[in-house]
gemmi code that builds the backbone of each chain (N, CA, C; Angstrom):
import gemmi

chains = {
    "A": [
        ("UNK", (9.155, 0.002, 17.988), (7.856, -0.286, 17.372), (7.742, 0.491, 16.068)),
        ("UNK", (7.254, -0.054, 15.087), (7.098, 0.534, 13.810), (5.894, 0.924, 13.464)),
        ("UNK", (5.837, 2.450, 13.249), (4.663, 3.703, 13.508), (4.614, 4.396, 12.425)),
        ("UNK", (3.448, 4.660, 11.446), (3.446, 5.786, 10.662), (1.957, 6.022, 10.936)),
        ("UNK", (1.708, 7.346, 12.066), (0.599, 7.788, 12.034), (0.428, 9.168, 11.160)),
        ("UNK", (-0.544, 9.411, 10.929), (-1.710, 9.557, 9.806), (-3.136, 9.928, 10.807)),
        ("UNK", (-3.511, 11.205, 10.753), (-4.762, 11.623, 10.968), (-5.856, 11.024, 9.903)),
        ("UNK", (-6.627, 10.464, 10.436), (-7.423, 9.380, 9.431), (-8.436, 10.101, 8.980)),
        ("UNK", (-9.105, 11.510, 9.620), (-9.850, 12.795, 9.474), (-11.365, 12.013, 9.306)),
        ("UNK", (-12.327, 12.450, 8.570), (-12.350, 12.695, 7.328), (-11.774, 14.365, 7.360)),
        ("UNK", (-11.107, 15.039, 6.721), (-10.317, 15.989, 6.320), (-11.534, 16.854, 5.031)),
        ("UNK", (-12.410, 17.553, 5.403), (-13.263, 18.232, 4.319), (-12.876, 19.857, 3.991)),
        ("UNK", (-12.144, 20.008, 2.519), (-11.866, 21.322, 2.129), (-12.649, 21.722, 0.758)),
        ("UNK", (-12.579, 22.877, 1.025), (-13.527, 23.670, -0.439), (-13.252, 23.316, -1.609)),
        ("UNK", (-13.234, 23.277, -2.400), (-13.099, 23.215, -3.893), (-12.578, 24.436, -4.122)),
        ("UNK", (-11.157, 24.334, -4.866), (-10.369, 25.408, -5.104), (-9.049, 25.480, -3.931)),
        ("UNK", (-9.219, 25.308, -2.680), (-8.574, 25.511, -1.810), (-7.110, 24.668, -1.538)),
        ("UNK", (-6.563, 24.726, -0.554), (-5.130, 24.046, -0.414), (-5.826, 22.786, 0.645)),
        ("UNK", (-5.579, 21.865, 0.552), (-5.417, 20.468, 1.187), (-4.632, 20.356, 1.643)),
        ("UNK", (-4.293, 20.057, 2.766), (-2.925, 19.703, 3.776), (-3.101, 18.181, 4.700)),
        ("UNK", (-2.130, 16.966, 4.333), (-2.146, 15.748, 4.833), (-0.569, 16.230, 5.391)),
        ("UNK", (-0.770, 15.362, 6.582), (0.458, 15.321, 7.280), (0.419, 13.887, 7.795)),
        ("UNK", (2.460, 13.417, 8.481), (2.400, 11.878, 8.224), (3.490, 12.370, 9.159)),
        ("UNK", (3.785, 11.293, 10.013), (4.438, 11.277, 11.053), (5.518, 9.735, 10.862)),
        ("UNK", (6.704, 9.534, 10.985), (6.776, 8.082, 11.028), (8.061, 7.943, 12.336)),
        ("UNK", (8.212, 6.760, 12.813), (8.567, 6.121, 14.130), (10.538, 5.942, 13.871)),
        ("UNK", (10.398, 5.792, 12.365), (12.059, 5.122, 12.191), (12.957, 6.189, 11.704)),
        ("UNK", (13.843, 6.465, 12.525), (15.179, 8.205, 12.545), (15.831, 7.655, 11.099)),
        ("UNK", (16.082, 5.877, 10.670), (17.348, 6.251, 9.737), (15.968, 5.738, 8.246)),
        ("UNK", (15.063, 5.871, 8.189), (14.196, 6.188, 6.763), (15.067, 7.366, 5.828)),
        ("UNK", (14.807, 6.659, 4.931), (15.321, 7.319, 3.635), (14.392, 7.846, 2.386)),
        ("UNK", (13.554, 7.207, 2.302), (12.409, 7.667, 1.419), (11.124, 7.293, 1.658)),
        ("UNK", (9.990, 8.424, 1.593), (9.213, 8.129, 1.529), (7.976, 8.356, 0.498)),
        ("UNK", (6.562, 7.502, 1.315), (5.740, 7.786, -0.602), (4.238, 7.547, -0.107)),
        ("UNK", (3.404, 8.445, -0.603), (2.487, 9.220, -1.009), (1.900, 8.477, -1.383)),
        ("UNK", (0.448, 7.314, -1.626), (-0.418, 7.073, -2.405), (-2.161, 7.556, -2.261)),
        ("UNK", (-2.640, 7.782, -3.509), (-3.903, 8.125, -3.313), (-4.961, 6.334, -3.357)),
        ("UNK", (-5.902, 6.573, -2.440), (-6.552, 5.288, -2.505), (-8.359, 5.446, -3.021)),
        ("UNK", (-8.321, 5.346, -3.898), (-10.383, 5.542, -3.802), (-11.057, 4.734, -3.307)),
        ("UNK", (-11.971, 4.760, -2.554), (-13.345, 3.848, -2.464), (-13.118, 2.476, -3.369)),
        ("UNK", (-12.813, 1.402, -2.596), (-12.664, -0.043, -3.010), (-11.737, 0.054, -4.287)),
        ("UNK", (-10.982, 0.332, -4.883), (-9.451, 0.751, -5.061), (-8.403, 0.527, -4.817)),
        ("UNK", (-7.455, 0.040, -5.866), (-6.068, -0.160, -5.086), (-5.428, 1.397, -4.768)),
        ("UNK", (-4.276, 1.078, -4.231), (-3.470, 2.152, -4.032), (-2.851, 3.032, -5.293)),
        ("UNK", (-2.610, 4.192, -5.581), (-1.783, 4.556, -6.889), (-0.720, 5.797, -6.120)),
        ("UNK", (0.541, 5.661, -6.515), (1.199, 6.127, -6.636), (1.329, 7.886, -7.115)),
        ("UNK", (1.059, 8.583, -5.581), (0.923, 10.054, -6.431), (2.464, 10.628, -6.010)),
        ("UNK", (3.206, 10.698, -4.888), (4.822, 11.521, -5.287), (5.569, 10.204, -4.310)),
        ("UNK", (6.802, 10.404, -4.214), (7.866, 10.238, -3.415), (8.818, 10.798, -3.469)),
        ("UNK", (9.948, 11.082, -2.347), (10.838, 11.700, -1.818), (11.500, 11.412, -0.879)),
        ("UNK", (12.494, 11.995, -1.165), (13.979, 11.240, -0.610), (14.840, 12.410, 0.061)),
        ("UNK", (15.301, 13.722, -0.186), (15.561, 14.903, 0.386), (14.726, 15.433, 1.546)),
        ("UNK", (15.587, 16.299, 2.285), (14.418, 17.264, 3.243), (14.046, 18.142, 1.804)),
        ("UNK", (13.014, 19.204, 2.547), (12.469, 20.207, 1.571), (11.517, 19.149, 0.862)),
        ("UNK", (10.837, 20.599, -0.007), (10.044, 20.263, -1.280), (10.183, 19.796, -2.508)),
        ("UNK", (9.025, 19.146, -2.900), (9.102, 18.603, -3.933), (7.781, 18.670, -4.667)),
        ("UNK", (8.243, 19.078, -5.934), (6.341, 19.637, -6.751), (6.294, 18.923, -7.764)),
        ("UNK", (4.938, 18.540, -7.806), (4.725, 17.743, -9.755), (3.458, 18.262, -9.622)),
        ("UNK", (3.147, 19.138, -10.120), (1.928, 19.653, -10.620), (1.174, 20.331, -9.698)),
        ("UNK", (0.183, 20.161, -9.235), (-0.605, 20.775, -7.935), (-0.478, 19.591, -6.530)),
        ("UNK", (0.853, 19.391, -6.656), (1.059, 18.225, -5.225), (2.507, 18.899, -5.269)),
        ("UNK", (2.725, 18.959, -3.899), (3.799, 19.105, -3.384), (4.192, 18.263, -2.002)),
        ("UNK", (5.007, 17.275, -2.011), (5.651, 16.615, -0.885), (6.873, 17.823, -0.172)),
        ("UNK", (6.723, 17.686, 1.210), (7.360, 18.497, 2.191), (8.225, 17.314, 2.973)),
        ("UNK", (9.554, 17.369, 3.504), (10.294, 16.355, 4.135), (10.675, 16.840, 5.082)),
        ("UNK", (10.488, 16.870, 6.187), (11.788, 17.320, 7.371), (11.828, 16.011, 8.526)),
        ("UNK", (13.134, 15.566, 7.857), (13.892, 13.836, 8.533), (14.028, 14.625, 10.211)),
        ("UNK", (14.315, 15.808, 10.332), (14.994, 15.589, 11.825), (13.985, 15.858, 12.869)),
        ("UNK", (12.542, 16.209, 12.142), (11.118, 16.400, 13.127), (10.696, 14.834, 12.488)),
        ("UNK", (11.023, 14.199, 11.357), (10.510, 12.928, 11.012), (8.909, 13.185, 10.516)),
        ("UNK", (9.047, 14.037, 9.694), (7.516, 13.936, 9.339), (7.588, 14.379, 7.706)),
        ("UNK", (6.558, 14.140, 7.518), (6.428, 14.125, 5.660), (4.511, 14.903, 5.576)),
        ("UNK", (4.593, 15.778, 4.675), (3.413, 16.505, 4.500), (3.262, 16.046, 3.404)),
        ("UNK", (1.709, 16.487, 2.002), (1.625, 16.265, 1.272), (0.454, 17.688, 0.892)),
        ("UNK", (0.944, 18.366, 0.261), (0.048, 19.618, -0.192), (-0.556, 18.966, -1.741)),
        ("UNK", (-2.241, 19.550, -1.758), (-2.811, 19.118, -2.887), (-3.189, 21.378, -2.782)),
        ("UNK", (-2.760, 22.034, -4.250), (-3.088, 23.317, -4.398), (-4.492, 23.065, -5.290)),
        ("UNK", (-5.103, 24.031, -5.446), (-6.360, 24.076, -6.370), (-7.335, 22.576, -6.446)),
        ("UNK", (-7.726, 22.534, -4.879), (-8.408, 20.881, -4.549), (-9.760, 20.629, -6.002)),
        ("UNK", (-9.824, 19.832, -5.921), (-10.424, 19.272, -7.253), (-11.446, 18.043, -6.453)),
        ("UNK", (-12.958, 18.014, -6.808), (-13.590, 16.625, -6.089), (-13.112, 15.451, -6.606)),
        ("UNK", (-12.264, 15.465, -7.712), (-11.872, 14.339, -8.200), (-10.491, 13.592, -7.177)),
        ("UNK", (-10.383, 14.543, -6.040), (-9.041, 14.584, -5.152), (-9.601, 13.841, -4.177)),
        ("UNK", (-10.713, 13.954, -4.093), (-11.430, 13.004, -3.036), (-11.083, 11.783, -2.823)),
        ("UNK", (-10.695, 11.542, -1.465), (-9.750, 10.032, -1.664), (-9.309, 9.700, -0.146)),
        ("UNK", (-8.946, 8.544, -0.180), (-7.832, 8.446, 1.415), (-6.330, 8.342, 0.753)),
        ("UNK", (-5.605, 9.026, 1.200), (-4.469, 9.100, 1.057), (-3.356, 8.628, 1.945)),
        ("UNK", (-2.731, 7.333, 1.599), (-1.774, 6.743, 2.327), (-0.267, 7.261, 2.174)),
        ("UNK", (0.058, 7.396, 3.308), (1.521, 7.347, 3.594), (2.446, 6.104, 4.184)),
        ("UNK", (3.465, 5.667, 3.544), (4.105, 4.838, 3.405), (5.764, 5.262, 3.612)),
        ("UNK", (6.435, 3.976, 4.513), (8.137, 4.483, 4.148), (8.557, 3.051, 4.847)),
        ("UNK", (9.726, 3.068, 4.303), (10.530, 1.485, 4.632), (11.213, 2.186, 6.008)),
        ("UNK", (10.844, 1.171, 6.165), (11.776, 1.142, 7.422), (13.117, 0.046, 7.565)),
        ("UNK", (14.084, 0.827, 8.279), (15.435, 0.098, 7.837), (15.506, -0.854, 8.960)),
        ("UNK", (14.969, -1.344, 10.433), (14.745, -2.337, 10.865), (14.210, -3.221, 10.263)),
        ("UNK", (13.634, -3.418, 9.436), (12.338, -4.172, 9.070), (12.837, -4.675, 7.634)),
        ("UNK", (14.186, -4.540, 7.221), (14.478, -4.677, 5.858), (13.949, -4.025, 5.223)),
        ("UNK", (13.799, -2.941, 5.189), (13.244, -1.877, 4.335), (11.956, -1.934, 3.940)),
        ("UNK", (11.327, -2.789, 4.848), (9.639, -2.947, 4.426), (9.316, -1.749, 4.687)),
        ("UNK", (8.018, -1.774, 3.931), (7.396, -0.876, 3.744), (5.992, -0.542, 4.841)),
        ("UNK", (6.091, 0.348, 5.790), (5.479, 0.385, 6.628), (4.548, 1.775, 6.246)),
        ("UNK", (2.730, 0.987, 6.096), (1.943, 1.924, 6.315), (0.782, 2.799, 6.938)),
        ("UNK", (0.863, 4.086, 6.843), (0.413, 4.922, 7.438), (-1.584, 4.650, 7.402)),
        ("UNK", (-2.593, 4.325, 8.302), (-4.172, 4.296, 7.963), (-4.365, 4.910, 7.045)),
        ("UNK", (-4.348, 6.264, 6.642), (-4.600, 6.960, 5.549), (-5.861, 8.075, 6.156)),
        ("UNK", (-5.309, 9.354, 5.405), (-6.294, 10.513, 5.654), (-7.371, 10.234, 4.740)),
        ("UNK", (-8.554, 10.373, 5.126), (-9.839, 10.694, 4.160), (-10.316, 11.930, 3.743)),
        ("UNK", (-9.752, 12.160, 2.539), (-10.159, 13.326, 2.266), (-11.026, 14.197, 1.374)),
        ("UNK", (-12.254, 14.880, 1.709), (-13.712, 15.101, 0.934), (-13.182, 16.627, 0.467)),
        ("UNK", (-13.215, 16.374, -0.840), (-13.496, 18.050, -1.529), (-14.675, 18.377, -1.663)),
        ("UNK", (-15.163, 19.617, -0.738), (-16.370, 19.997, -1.263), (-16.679, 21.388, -2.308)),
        ("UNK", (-17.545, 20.600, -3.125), (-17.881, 21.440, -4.270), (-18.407, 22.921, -4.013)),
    ],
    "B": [
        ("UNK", (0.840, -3.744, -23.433), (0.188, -2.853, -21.891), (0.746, -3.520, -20.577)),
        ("UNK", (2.283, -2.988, -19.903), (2.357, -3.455, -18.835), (1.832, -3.336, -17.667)),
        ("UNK", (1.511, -4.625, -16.460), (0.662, -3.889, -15.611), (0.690, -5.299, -14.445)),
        ("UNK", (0.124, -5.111, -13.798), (-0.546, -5.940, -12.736), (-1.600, -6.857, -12.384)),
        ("UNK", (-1.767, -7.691, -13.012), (-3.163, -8.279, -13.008), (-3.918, -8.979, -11.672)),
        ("UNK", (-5.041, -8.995, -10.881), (-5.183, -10.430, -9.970), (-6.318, -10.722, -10.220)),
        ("UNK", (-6.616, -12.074, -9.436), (-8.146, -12.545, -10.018), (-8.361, -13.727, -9.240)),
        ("UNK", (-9.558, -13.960, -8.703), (-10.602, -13.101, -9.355), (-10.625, -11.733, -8.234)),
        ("UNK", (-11.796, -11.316, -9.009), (-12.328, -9.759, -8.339), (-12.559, -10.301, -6.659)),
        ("UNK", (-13.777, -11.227, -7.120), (-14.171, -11.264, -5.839), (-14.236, -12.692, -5.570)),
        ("UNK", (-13.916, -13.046, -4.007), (-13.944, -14.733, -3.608), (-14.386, -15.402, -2.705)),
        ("UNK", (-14.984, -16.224, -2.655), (-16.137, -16.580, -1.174), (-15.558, -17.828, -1.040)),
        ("UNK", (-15.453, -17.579, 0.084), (-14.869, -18.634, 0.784), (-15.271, -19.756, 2.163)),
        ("UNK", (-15.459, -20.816, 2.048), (-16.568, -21.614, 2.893), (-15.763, -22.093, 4.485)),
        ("UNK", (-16.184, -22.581, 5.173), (-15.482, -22.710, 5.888), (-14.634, -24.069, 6.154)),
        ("UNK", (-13.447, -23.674, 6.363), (-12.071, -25.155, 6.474), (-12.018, -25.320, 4.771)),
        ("UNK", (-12.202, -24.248, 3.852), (-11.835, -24.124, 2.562), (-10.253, -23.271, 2.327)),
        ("UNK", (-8.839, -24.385, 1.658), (-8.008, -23.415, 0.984), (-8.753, -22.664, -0.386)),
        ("UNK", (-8.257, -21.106, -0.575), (-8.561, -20.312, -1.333), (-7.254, -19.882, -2.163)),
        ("UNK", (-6.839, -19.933, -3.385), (-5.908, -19.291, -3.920), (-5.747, -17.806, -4.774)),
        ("UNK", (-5.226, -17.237, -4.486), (-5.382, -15.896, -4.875), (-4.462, -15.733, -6.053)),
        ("UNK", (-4.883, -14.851, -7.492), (-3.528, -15.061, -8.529), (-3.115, -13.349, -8.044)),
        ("UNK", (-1.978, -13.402, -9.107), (-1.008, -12.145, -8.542), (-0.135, -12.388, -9.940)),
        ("UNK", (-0.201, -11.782, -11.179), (0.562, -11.635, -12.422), (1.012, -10.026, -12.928)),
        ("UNK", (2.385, -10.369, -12.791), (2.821, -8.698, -13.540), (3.863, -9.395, -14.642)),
        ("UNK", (3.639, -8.223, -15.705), (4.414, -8.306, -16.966), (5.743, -6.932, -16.837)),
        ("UNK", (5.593, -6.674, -15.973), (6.737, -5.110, -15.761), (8.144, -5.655, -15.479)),
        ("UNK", (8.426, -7.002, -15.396), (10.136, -7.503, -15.092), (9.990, -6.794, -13.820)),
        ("UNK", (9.457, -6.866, -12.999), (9.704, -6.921, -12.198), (10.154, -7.801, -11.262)),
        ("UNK", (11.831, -8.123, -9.904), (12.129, -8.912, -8.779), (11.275, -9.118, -8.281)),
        ("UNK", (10.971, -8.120, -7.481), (10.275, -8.127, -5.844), (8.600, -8.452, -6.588)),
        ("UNK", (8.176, -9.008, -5.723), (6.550, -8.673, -5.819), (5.851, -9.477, -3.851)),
        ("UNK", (4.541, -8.393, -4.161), (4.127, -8.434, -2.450), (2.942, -8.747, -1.869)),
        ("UNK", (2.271, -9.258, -0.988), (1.149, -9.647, -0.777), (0.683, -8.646, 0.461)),
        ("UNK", (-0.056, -7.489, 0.462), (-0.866, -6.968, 1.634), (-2.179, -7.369, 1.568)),
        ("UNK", (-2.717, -7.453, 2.991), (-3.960, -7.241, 3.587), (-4.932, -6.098, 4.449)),
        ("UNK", (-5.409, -5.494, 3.593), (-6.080, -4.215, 3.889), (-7.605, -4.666, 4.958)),
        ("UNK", (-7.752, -4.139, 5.687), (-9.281, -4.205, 6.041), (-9.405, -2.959, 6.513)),
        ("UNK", (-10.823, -2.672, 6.818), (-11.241, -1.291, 7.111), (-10.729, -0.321, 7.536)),
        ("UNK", (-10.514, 0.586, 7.369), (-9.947, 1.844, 8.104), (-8.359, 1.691, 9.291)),
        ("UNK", (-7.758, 0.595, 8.383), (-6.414, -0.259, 8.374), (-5.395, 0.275, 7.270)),
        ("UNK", (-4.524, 0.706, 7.199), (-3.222, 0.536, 6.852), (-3.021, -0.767, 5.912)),
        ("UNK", (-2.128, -0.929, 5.144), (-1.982, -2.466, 4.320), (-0.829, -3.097, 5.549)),
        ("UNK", (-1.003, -4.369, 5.570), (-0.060, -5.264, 6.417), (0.093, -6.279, 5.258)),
        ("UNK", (1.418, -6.139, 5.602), (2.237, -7.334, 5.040), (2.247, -8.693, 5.068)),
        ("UNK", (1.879, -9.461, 4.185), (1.577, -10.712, 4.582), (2.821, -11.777, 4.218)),
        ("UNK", (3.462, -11.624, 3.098), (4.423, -12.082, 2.484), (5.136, -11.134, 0.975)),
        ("UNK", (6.146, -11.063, 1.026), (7.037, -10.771, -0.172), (8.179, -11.351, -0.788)),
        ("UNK", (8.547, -11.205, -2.080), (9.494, -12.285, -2.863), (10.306, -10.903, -3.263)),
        ("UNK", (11.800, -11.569, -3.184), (12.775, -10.555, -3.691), (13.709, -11.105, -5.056)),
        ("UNK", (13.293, -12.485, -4.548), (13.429, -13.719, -6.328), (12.707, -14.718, -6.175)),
        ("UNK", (13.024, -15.292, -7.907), (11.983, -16.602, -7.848), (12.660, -17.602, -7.153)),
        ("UNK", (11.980, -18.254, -6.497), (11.921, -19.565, -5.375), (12.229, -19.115, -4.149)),
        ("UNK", (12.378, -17.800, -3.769), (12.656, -17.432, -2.468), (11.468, -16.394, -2.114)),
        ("UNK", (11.028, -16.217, -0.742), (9.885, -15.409, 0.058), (10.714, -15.453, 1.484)),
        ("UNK", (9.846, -14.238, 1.936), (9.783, -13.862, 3.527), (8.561, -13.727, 3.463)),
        ("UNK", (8.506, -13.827, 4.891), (7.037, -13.204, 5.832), (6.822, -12.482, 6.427)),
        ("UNK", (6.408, -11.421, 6.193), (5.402, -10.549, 6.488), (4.970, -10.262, 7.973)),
        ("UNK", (4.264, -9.254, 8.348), (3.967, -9.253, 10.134), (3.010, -10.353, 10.319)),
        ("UNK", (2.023, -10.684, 9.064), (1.179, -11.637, 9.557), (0.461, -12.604, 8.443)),
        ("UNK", (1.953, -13.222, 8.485), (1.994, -14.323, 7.340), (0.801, -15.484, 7.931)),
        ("UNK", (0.870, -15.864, 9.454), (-0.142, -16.892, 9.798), (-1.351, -17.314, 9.260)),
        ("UNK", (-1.373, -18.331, 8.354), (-2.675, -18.793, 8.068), (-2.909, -18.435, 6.656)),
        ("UNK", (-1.187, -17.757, 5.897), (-1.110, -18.113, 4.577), (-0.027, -18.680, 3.682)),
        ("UNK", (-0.197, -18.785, 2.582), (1.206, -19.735, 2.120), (1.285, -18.984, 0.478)),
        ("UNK", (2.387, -18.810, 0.027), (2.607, -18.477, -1.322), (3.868, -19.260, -1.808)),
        ("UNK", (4.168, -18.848, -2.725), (5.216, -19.847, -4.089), (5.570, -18.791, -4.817)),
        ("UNK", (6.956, -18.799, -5.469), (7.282, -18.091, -6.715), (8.025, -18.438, -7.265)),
        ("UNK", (7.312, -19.175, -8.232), (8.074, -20.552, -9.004), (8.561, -19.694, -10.304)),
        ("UNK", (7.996, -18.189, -10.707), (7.949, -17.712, -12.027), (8.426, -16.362, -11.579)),
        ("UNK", (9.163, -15.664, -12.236), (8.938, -14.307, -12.076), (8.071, -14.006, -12.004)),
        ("UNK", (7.001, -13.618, -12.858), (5.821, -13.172, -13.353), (4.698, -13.492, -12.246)),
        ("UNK", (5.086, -14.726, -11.574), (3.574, -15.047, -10.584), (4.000, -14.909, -9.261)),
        ("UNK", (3.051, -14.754, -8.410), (3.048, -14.933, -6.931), (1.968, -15.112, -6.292)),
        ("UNK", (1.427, -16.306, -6.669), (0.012, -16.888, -5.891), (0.229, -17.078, -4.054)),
        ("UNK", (-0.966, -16.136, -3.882), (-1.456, -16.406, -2.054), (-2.485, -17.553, -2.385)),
        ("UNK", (-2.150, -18.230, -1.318), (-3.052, -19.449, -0.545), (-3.595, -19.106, 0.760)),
        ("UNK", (-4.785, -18.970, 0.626), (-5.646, -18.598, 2.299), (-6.238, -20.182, 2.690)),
        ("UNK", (-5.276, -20.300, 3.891), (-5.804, -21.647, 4.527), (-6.656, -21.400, 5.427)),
        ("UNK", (-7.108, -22.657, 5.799), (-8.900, -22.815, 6.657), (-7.774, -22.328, 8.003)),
        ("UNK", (-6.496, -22.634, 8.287), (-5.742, -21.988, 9.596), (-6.399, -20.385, 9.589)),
        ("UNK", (-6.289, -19.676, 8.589), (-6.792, -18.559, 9.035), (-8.285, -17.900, 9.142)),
        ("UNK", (-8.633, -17.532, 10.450), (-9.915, -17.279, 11.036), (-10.788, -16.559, 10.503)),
        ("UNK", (-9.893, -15.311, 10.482), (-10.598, -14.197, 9.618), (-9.936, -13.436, 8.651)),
        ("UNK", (-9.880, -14.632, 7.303), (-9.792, -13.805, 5.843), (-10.801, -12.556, 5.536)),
        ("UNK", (-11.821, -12.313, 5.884), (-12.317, -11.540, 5.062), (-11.810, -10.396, 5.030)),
        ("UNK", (-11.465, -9.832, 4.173), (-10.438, -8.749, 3.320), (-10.207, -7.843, 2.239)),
        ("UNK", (-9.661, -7.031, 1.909), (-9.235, -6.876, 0.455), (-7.798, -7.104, 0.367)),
        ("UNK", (-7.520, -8.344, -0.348), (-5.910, -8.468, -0.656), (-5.639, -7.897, -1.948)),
        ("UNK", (-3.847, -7.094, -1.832), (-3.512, -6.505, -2.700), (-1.916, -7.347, -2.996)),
        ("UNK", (-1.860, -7.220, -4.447), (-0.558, -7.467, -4.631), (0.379, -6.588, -5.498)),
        ("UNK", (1.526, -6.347, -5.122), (2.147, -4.960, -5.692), (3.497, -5.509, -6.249)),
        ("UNK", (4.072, -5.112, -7.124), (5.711, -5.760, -7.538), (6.265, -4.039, -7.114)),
        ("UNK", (7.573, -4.699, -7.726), (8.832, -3.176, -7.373), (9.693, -3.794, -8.068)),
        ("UNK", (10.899, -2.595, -8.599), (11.792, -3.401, -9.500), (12.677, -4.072, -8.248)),
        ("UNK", (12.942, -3.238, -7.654), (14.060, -3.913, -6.444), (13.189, -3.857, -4.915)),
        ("UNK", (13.475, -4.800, -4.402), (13.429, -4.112, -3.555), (13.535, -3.139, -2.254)),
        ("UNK", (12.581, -1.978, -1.768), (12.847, -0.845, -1.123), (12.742, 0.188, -2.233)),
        ("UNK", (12.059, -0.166, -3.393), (11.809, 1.075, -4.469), (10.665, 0.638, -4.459)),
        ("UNK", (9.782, 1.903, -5.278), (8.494, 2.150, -5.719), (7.194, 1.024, -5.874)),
        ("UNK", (6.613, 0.894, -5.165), (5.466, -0.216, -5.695), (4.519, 0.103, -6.109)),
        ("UNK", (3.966, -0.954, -7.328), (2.727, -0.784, -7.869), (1.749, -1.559, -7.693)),
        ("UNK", (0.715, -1.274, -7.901), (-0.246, -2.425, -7.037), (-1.361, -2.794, -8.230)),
        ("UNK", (-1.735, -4.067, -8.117), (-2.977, -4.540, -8.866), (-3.872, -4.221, -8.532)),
        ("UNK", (-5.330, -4.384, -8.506), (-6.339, -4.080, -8.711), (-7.211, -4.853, -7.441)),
        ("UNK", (-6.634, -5.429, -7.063), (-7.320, -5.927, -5.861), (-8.057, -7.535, -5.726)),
        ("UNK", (-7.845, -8.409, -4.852), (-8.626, -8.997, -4.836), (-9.939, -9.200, -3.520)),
        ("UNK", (-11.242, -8.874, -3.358), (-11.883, -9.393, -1.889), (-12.485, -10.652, -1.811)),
        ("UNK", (-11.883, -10.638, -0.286), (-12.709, -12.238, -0.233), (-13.583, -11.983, 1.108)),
        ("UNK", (-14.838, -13.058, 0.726), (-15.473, -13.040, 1.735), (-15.499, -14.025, 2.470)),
        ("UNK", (-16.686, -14.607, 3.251), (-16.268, -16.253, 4.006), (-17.933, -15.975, 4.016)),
        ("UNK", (-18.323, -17.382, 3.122), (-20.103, -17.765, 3.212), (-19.846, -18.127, 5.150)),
    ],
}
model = gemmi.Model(1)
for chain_id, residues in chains.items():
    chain = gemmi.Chain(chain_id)
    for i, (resn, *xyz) in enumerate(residues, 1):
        res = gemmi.Residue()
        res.name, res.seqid = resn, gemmi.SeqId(i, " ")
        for name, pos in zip(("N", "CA", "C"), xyz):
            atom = gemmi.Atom()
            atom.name, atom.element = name, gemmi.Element(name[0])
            atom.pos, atom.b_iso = gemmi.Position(*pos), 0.0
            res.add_atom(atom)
        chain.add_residue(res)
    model.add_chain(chain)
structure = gemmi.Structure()
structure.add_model(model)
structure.setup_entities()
């Protein structure tokens, strides 16, 4: 069965503080996965992806990988209300022809 | 300005009415994709093109139909077969696919 759960929260952190989304997915031979932020009636946008275990940083986001627990984190440092968002997690799955199987998405409120 | 276009915004739809949905990218992009989002849902796959004149289907293609006669286009058709359109459909290209997608802007439909 093809699974990417996602605590759907709402997830509420301070303004200033560290944000932590975590993503779970179902398929052992995934190879990359990816991160989108979604706003309120909004398409999806593209905030990281990753393909290695370990970290990966672009600015105040950092993607976390570990393939052999199968889970993918997504750190937001110095939360911003403009961060406010549901944040989807996404990854192909190699049964599925590499579709792209996604995660509900965390909701997440910065409070000011 | 490359990008993603669909349209319209928004679409009402009557009942035992086909509805066509547009879906235009200028990015050269292969692949391009049709999800269906509803509430506090994950996107599901409805159909995707990996070239022109060829498609697959999706987990839940039932009760729609598309074409990709152009690179550039990939019109959804919502037939009166399906019960409950009401939605936000998204359409996303990728250069290949199993890489990166970008998504348009959304289209919702409702049902008078």
């Amino acid at each position: 069965q093809k699974e990417v759960e996602q605590n759907s929260g709402p997830l509420s952190v301070p303004e200033g503080a560290i944000a932590s989304l975590n993503c779970t997915y179902s398929d052992r031979g995934s190879q990359s996965f990816f991160w989108y932020r979604q706003y309120s009636g909004k398409s999806p946008e593209l905030i990281m992806s990753i393909y290695s275990n370990g970290d990966k940083e672009d600015g105040r986001f950092t993607a976390q990988l570990n393939k052999a627990s199968q889970y993918v984190s997504l750190l937001i440092r110095d939360s911003q209300p403009s961060d406010s968002a549901t944040y989807l997690c996404a990854v192909p799955f190699l049964d599925s022809n590499y579709q792209l199987i996604w995660g509900a998405g965390t909701k997440l409120i910065i409070k000011p | 300005d490359g990008g993603i276009t669909q349209s319209p915004k928004y679409l009402f739809r009557k009942e035992g009415q086909n509805v066509t949905l547009s879906c235009e990218q200028n990015l050269n992009h292969d692949a391009m994709y049709w999800y269906r989002q509803d509430p506090g849902q994950g996107l599901r796959l409805i159909y995707y093109s990996q070239i022109v004149n060829d498609f697959q289907k999706g987990d839940i293609a039932e009760g729609y139909s598309v074409s990709r006669e152009k690179k550039e286009s990939f019109p959804l058709t919502v037939t009166s077969a399906q019960k409950n359109p009401t939605a936000f459909y998204l359409c996303a290209s990728s250069y290949v696919h199993q890489e990166t997608q970008y998504f348009g802007p959304g289209t919702r439909l409702l049902v008078l």
